[in-house]
C-alpha positions in Angstrom: -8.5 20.3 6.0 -5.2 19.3 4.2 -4.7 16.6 2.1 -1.5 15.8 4.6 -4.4 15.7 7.7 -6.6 13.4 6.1 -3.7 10.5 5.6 -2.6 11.5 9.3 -6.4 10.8 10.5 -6.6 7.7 8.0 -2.9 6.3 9.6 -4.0 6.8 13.0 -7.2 4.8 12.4 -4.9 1.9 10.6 -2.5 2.0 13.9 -5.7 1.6 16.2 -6.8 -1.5 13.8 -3.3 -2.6 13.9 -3.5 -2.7 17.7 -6.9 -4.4 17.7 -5.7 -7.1 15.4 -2.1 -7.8 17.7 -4.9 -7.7 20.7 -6.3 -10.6 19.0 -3.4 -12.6 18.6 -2.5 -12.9 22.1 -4.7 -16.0 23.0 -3.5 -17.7 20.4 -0.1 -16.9 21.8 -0.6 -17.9 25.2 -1.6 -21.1 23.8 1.6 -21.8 22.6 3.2 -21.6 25.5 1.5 -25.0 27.1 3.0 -26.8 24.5 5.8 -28.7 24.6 8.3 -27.6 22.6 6.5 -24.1 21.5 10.3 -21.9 21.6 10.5 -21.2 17.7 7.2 -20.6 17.1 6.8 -18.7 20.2 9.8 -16.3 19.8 8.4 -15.7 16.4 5.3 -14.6 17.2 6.2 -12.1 20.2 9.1 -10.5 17.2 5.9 -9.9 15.2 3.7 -9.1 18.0 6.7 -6.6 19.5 7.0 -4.8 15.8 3.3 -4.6 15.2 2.8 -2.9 18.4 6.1 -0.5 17.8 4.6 0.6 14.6 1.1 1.0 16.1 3.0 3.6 18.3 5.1 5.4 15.9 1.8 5.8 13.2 -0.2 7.4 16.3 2.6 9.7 17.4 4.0 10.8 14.3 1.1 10.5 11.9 2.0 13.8 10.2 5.5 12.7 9.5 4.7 9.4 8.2 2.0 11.4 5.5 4.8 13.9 4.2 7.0 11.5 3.6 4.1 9.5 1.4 2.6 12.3 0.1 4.5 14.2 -3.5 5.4 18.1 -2.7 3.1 20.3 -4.1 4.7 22.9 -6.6 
């Protein structure tokens, strides 16, 4: 196993606890929206939430990429 495979495995497990912890926003979210004047705060959170969950899906389908660009070349 490469060195370039194990950051790809440890990335992918990052994204999934990335994606656990957005998951675990959402509540709090929802509350916002019975609020009465929630629009800031709300808009803020699903920009965050949106991001979060577009890099949970660029680390699990390009994990490979994202470690080669991390990792020094080897000479």
């Amino acid at each position: 196993m490469s060195r370039e495979d194990v950051i790809a495995l440890a990335l992918r497990a990052f994204s999934i606890f990335l994606l656990v912890s957005v998951v675990r926003t959402f509540p709090g979210a929802i509350a916002l929206i019975d609020q009465a004047e929630p629009k800031p705060s709300l808009a803020l959170v699903a920009l965050v939430s949106v991001l979060s969950l577009a890099l949970c899906v660029y680390l699990w389908c390009f994990p490979l990429t994202v470690a080669r660009t991390l990792l020094p070349a080897m000479r």
